[in-house]
mmCIF file as Biopython writes it, N, C-alpha, C and O atoms, coordinates in Angstrom:
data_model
#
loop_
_atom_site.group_PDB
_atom_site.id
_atom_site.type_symbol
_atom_site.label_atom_id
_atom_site.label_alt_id
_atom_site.label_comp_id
_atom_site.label_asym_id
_atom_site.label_entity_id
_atom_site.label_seq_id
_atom_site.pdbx_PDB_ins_code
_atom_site.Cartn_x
_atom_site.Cartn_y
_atom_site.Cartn_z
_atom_site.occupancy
_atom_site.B_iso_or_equiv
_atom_site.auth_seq_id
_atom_site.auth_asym_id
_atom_site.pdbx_PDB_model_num
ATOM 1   N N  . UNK A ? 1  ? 58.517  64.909 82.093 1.0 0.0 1  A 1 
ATOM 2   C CA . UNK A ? 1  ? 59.256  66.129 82.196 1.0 0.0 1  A 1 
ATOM 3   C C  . UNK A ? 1  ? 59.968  66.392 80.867 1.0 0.0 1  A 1 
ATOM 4   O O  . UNK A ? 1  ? 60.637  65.571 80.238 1.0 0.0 1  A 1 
ATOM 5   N N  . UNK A ? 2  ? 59.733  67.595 80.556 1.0 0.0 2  A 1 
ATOM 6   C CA . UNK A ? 2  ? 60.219  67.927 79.162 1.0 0.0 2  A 1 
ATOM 7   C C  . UNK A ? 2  ? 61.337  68.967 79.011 1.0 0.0 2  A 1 
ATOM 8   O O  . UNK A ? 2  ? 61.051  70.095 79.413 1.0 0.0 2  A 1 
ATOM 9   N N  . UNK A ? 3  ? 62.914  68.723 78.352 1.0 0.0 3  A 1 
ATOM 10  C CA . UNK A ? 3  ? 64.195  69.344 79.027 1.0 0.0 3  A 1 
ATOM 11  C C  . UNK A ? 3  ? 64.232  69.998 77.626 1.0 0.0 3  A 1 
ATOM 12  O O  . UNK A ? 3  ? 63.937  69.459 76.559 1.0 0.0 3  A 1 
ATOM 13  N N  . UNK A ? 4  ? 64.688  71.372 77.855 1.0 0.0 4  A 1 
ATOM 14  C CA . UNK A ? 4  ? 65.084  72.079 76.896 1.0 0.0 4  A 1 
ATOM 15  C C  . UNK A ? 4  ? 66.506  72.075 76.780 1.0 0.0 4  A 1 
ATOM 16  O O  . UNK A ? 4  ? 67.092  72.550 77.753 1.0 0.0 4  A 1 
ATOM 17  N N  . UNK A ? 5  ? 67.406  71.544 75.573 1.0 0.0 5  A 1 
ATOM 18  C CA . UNK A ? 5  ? 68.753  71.195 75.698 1.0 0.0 5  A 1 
ATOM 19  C C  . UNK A ? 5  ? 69.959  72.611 74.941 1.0 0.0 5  A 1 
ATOM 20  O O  . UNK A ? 5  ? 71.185  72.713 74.915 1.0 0.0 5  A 1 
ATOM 21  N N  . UNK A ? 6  ? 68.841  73.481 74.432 1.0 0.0 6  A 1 
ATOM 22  C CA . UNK A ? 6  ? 69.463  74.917 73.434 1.0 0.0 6  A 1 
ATOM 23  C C  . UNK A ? 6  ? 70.024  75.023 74.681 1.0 0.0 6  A 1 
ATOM 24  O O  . UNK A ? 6  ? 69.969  74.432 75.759 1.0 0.0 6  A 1 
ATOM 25  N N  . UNK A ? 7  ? 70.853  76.422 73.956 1.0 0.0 7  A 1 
ATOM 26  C CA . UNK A ? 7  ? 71.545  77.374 75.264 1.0 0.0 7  A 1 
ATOM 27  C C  . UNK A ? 7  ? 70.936  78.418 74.997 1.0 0.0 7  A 1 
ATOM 28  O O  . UNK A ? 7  ? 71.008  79.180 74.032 1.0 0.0 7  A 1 
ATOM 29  N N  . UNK A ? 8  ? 70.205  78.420 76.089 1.0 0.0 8  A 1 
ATOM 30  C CA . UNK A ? 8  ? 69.293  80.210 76.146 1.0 0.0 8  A 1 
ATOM 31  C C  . UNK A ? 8  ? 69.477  80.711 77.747 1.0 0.0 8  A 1 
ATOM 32  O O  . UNK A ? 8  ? 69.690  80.184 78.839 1.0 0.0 8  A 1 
ATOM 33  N N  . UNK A ? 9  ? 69.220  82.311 77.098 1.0 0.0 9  A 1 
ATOM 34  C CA . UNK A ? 9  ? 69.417  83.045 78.456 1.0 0.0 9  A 1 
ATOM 35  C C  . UNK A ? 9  ? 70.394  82.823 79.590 1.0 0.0 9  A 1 
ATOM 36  O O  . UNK A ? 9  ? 71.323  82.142 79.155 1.0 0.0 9  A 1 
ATOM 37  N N  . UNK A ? 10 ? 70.496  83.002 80.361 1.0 0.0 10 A 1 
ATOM 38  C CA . UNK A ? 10 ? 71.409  83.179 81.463 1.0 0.0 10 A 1 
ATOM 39  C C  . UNK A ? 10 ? 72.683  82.380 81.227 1.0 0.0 10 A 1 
ATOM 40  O O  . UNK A ? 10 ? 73.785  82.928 81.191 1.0 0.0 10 A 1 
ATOM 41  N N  . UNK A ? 11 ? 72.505  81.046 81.064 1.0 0.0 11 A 1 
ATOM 42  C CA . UNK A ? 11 ? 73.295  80.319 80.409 1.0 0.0 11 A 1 
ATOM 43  C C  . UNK A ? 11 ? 74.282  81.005 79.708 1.0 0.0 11 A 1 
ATOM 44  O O  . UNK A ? 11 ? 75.448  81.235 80.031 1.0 0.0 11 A 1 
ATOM 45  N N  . UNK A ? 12 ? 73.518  81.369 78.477 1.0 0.0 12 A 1 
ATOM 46  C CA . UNK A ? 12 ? 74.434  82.075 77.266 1.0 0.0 12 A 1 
ATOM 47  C C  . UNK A ? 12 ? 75.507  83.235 77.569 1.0 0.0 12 A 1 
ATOM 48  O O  . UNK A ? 12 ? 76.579  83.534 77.042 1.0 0.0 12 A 1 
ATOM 49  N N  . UNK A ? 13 ? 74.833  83.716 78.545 1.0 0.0 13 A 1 
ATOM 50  C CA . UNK A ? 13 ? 75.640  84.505 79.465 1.0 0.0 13 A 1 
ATOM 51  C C  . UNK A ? 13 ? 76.416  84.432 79.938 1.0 0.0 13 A 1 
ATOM 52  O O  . UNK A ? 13 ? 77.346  85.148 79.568 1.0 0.0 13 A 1 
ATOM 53  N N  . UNK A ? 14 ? 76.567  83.777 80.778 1.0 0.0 14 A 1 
ATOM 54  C CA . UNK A ? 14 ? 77.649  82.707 81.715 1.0 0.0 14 A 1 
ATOM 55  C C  . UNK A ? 14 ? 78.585  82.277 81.132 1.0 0.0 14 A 1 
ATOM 56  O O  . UNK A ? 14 ? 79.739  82.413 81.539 1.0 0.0 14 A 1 
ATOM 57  N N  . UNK A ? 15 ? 78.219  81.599 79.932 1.0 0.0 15 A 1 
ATOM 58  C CA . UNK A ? 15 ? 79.275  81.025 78.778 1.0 0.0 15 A 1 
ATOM 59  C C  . UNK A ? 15 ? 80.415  82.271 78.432 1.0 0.0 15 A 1 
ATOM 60  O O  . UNK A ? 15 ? 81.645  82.226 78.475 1.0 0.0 15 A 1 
ATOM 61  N N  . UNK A ? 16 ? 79.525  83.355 78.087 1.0 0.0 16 A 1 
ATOM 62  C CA . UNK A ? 16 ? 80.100  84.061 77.168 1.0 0.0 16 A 1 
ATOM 63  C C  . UNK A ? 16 ? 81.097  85.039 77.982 1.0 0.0 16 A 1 
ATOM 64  O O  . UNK A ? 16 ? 82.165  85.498 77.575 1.0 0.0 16 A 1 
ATOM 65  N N  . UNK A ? 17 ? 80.499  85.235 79.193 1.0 0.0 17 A 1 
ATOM 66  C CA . UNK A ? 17 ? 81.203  85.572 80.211 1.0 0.0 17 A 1 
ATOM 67  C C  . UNK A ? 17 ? 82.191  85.313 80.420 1.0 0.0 17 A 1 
ATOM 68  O O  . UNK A ? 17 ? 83.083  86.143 80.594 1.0 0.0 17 A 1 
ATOM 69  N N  . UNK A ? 18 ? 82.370  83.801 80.476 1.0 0.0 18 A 1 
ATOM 70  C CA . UNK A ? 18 ? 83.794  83.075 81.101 1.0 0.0 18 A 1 
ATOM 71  C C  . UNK A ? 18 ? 84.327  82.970 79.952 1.0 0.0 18 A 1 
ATOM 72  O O  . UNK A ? 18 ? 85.555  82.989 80.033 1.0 0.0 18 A 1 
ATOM 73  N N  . UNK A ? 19 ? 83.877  82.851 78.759 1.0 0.0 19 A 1 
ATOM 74  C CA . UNK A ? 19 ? 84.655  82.918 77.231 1.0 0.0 19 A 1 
ATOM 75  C C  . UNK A ? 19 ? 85.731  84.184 77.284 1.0 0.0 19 A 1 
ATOM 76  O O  . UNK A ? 19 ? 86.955  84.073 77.203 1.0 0.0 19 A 1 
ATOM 77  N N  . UNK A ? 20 ? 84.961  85.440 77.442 1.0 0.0 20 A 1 
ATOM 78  C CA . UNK A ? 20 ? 85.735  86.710 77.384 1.0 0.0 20 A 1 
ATOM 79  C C  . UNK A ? 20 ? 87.093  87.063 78.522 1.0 0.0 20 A 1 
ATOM 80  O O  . UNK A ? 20 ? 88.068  87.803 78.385 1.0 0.0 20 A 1 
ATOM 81  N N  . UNK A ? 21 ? 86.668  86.200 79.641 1.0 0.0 21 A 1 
ATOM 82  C CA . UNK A ? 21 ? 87.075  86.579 81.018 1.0 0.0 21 A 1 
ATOM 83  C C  . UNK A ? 21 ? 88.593  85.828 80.644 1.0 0.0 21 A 1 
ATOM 84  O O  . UNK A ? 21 ? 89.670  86.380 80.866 1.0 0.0 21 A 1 
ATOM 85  N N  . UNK A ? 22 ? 88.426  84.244 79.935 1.0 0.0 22 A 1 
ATOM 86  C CA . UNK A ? 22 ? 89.353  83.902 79.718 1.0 0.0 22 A 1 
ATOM 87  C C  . UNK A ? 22 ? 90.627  84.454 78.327 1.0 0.0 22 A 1 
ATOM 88  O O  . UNK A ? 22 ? 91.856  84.458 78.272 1.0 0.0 22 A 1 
ATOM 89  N N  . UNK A ? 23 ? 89.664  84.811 77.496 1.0 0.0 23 A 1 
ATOM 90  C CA . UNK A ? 23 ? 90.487  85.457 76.749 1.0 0.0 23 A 1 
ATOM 91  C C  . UNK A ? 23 ? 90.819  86.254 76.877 1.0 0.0 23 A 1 
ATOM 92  O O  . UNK A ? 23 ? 91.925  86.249 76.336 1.0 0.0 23 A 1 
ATOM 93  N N  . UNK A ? 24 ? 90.592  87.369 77.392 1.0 0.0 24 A 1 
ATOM 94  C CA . UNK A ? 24 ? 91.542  88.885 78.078 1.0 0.0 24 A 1 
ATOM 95  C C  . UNK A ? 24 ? 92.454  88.193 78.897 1.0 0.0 24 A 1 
ATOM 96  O O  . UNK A ? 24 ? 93.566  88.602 78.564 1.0 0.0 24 A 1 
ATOM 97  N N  . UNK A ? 25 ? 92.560  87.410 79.741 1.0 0.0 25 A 1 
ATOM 98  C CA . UNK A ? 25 ? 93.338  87.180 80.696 1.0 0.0 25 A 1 
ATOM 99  C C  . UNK A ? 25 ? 94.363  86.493 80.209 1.0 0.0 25 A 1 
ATOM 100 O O  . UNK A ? 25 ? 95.361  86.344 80.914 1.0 0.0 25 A 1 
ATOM 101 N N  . UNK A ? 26 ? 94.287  85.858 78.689 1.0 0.0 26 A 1 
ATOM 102 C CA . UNK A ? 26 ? 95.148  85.532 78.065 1.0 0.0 26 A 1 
ATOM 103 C C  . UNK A ? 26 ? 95.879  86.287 77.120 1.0 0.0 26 A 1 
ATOM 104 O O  . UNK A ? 26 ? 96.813  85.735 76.537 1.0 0.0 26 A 1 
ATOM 105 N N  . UNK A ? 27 ? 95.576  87.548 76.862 1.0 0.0 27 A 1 
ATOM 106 C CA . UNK A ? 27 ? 96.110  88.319 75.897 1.0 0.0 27 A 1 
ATOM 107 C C  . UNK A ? 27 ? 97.163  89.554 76.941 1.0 0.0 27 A 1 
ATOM 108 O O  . UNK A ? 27 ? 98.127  90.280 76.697 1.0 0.0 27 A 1 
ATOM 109 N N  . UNK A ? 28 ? 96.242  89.227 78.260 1.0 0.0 28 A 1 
ATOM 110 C CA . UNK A ? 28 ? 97.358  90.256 79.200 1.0 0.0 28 A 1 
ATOM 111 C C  . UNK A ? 28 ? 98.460  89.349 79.492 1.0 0.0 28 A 1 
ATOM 112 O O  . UNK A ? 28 ? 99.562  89.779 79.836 1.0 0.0 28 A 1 
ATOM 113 N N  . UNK A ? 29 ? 98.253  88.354 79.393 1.0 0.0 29 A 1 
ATOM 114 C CA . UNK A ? 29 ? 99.481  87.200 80.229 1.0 0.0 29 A 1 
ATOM 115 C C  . UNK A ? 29 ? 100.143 87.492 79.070 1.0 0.0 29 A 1 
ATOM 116 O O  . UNK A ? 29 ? 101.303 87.863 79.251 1.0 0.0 29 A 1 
ATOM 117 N N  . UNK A ? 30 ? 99.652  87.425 77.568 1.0 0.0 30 A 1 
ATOM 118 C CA . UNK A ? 30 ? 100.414 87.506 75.856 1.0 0.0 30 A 1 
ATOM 119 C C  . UNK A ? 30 ? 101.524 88.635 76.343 1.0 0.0 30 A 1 
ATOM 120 O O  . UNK A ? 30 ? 102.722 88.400 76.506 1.0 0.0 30 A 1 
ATOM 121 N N  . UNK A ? 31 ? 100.857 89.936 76.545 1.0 0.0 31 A 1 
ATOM 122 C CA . UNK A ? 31 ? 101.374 90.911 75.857 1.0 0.0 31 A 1 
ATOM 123 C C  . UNK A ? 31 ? 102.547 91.273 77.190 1.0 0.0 31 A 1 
ATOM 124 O O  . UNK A ? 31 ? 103.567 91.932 76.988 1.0 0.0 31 A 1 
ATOM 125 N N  . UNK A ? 32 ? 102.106 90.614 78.757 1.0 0.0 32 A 1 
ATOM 126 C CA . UNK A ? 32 ? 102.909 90.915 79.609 1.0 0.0 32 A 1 
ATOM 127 C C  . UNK A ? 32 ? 104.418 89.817 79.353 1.0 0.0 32 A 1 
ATOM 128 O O  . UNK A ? 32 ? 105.466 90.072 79.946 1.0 0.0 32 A 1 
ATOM 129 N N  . UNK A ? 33 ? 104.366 89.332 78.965 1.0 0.0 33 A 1 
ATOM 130 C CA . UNK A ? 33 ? 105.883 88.438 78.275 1.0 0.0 33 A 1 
ATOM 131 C C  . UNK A ? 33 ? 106.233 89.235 77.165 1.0 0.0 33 A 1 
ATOM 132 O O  . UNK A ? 33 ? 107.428 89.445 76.954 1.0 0.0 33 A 1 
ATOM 133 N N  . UNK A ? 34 ? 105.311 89.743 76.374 1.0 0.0 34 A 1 
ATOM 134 C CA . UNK A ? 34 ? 106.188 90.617 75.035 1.0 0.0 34 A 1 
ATOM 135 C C  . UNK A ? 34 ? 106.770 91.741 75.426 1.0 0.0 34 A 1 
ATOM 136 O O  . UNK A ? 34 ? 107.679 92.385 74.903 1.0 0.0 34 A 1 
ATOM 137 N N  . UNK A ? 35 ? 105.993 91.965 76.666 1.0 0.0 35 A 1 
ATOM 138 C CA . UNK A ? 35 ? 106.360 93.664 77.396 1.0 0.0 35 A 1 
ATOM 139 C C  . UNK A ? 35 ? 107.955 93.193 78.443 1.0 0.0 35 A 1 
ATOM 140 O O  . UNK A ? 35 ? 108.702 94.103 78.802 1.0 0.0 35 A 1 
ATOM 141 N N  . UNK A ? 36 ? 108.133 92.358 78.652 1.0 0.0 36 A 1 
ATOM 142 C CA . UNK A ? 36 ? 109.204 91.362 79.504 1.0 0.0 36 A 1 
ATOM 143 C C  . UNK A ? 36 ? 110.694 91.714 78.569 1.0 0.0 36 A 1 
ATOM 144 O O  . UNK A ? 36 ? 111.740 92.320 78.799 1.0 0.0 36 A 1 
ATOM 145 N N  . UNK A ? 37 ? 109.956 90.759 77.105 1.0 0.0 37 A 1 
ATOM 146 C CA . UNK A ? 37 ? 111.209 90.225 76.625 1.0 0.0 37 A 1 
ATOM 147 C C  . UNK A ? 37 ? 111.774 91.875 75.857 1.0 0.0 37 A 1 
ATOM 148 O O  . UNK A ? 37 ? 112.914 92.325 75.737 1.0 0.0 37 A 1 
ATOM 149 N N  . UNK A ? 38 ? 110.537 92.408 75.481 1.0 0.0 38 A 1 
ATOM 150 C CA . UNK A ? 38 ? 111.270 93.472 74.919 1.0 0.0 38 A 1 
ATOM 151 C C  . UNK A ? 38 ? 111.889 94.649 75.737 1.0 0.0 38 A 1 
ATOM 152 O O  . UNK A ? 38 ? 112.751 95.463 75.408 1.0 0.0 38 A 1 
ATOM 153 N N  . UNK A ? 39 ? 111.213 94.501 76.870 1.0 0.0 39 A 1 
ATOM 154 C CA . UNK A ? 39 ? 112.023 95.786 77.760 1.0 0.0 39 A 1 
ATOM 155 C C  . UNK A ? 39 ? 113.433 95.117 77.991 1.0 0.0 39 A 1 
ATOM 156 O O  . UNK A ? 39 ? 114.414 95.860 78.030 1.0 0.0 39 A 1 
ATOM 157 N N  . UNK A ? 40 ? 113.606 93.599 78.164 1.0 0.0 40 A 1 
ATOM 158 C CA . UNK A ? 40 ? 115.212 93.087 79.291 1.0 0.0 40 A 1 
ATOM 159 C C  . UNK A ? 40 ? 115.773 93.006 77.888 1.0 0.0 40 A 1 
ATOM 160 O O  . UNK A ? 40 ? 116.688 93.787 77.625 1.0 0.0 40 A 1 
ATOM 161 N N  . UNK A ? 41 ? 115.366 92.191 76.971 1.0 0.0 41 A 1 
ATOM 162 C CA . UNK A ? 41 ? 115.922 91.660 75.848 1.0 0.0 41 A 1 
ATOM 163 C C  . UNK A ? 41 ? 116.306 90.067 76.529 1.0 0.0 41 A 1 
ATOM 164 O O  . UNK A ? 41 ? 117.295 89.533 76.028 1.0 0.0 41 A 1 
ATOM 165 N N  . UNK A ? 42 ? 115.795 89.522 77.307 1.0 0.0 42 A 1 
ATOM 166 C CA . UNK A ? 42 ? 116.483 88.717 77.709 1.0 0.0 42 A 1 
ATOM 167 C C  . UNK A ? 42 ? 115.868 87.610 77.789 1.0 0.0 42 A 1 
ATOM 168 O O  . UNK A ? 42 ? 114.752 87.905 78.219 1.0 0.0 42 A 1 
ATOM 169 N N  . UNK A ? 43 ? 115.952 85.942 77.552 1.0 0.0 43 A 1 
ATOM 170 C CA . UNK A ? 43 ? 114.613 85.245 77.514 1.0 0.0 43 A 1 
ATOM 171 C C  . UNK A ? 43 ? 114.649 84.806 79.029 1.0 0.0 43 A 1 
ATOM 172 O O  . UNK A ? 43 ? 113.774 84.148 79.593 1.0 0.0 43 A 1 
ATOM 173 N N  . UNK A ? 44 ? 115.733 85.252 79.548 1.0 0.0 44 A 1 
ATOM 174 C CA . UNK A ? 44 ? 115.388 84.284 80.805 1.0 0.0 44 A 1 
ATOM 175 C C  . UNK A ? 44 ? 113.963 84.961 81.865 1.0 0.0 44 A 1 
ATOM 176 O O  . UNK A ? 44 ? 113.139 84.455 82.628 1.0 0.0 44 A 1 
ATOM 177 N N  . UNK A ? 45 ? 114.250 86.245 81.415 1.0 0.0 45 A 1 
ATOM 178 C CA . UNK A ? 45 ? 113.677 86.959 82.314 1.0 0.0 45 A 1 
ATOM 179 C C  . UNK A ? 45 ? 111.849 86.465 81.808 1.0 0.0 45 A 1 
ATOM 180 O O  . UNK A ? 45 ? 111.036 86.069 82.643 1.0 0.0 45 A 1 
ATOM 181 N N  . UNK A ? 46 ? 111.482 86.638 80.077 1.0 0.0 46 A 1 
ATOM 182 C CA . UNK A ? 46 ? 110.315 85.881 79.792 1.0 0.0 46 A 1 
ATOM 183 C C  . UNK A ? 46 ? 110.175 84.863 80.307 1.0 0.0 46 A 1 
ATOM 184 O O  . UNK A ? 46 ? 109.114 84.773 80.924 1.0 0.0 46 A 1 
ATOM 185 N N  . UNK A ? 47 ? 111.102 83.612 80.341 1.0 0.0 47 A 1 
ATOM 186 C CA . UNK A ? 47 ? 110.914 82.240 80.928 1.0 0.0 47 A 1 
ATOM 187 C C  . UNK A ? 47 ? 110.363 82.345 81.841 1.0 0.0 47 A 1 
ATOM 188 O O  . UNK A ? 47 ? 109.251 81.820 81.877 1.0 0.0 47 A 1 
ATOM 189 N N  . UNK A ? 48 ? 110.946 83.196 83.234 1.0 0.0 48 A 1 
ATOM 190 C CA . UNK A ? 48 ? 110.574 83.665 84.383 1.0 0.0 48 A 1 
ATOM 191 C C  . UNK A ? 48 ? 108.661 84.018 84.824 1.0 0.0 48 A 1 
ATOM 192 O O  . UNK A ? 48 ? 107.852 83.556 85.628 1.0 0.0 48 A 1 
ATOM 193 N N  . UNK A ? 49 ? 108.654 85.064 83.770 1.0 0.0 49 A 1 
ATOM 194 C CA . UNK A ? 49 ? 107.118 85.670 83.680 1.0 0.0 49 A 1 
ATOM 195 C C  . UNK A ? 49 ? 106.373 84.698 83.334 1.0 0.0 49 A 1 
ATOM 196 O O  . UNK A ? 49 ? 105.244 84.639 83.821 1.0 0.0 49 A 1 
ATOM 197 N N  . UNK A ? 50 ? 106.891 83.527 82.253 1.0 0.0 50 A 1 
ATOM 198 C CA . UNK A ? 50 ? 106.298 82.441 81.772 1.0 0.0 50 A 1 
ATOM 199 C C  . UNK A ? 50 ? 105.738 81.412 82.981 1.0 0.0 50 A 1 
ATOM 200 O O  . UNK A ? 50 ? 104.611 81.177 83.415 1.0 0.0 50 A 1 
ATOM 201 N N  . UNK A ? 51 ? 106.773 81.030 83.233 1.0 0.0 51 A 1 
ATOM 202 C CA . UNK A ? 51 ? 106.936 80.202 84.841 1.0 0.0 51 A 1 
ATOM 203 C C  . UNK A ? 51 ? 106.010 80.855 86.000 1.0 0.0 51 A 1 
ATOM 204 O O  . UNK A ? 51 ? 105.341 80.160 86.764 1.0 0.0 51 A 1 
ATOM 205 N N  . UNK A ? 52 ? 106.034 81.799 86.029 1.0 0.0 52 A 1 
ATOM 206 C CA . UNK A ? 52 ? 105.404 82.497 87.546 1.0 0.0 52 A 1 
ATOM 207 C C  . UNK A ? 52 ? 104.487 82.007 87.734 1.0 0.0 52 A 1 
ATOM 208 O O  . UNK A ? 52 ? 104.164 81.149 88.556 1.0 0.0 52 A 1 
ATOM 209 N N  . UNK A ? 53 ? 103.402 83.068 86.146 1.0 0.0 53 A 1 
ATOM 210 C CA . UNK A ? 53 ? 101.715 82.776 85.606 1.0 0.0 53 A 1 
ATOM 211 C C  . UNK A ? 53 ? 101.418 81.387 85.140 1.0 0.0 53 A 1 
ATOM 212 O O  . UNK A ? 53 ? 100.230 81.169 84.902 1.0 0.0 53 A 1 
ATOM 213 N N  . UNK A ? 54 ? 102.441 80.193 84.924 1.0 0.0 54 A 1 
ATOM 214 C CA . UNK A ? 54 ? 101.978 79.049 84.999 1.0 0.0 54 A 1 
ATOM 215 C C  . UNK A ? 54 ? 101.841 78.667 86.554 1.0 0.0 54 A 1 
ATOM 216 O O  . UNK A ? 54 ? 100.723 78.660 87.068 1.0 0.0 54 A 1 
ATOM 217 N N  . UNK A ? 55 ? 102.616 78.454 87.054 1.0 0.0 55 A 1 
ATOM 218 C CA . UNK A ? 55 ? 102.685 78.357 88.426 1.0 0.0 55 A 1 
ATOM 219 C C  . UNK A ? 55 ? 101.365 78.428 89.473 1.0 0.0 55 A 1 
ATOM 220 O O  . UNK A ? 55 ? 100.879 77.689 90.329 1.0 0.0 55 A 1 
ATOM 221 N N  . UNK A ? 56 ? 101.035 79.930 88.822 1.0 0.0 56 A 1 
ATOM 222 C CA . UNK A ? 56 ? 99.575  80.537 89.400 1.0 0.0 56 A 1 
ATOM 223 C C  . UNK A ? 56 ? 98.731  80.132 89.182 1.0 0.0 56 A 1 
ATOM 224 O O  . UNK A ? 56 ? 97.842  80.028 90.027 1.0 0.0 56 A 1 
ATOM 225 N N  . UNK A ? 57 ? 98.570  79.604 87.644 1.0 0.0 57 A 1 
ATOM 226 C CA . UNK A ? 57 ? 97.332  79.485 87.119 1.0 0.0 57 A 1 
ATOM 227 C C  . UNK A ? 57 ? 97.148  77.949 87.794 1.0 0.0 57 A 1 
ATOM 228 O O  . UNK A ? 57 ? 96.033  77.599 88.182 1.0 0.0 57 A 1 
ATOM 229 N N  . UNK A ? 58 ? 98.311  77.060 87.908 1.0 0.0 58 A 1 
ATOM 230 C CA . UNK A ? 58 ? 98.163  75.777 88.220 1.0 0.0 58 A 1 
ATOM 231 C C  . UNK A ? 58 ? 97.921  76.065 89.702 1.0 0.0 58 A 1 
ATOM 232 O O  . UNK A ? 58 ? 97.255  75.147 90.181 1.0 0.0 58 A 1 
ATOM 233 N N  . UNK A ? 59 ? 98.161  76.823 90.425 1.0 0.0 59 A 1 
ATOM 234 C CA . UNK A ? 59 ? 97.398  76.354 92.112 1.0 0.0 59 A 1 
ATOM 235 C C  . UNK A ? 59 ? 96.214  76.970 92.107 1.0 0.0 59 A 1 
ATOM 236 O O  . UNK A ? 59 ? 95.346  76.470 92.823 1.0 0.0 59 A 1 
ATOM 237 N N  . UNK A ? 60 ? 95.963  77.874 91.521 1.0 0.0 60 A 1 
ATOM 238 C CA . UNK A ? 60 ? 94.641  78.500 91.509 1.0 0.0 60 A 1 
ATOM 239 C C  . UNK A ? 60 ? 93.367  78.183 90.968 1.0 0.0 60 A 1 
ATOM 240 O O  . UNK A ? 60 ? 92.312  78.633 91.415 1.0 0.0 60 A 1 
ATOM 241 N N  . UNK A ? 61 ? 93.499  77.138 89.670 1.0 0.0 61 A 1 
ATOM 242 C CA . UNK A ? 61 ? 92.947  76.648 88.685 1.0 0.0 61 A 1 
ATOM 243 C C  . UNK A ? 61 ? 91.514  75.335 89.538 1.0 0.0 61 A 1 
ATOM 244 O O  . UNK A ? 61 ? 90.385  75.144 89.084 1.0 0.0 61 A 1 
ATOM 245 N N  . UNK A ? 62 ? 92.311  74.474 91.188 1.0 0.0 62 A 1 
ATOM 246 C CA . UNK A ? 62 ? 91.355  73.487 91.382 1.0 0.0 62 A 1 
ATOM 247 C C  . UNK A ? 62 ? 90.406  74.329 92.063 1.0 0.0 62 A 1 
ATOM 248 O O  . UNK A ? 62 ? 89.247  73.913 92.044 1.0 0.0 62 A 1 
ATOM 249 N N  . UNK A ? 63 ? 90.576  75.178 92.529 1.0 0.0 63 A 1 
ATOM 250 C CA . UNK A ? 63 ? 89.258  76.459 93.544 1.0 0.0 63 A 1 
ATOM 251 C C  . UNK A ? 63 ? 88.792  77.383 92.565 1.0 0.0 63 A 1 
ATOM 252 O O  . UNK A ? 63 ? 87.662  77.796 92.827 1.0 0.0 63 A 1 
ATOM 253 N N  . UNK A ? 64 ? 89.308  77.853 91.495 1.0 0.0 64 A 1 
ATOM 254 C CA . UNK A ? 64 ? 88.020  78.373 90.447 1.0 0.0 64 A 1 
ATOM 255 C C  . UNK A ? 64 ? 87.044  77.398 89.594 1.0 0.0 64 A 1 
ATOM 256 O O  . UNK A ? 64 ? 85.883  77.656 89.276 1.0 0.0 64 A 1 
ATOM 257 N N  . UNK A ? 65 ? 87.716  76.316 89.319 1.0 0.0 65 A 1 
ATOM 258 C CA . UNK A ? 65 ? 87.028  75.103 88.497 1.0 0.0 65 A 1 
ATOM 259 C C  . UNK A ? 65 ? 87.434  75.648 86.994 1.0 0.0 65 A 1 
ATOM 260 O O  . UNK A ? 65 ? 86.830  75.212 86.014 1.0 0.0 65 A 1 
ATOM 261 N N  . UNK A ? 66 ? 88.364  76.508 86.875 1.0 0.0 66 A 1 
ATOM 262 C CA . UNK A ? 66 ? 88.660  77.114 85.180 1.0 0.0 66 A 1 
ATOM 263 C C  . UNK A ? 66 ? 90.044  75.942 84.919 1.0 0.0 66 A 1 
ATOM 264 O O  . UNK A ? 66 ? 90.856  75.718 85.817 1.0 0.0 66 A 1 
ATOM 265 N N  . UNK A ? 67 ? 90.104  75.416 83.828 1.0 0.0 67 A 1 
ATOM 266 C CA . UNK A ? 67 ? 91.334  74.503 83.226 1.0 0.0 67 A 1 
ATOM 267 C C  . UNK A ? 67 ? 92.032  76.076 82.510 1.0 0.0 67 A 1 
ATOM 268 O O  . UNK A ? 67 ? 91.451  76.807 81.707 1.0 0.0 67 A 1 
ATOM 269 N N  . UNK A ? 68 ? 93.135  76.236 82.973 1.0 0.0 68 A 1 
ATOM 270 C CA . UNK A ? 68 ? 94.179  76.913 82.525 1.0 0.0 68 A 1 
ATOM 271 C C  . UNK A ? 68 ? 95.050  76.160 81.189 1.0 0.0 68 A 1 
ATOM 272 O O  . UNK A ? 68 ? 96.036  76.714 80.704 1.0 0.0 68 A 1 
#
């Protein structure tokens, strides 16, 4: 049996998929703390937003199989 070890097709997809999926989802989590601290002025209230989306990402993280 002879294994092809490249990344082609669907694969590449998949990858690139969850590549993008994770980086948007990190630039909204970014910009939703910049949108936090600059509307309150306040860090507690970022800490807060900080805390929540960790929170989330950590119970949610063993049923998607994504490392947050």
């Amino acid at each position: 049996m002879k294994y092809a070890w490249g990344i082609k097709g669907d694969f590449f997809r998949l990858l690139s998929g969850t590549f993008l999926s994770l980086f948007s989802s990190g630039l909204f989590y970014y910009s939703l703390v910049w949108w936090s601290l600059s509307e309150t002025g306040s860090a507690l209230s970022g800490s807060v937003v900080i805390g929540i989306g960790l929170t989330v990402s950590i119970l949610i993280s063993p049923f998607t199989g994504l490392a947050f």
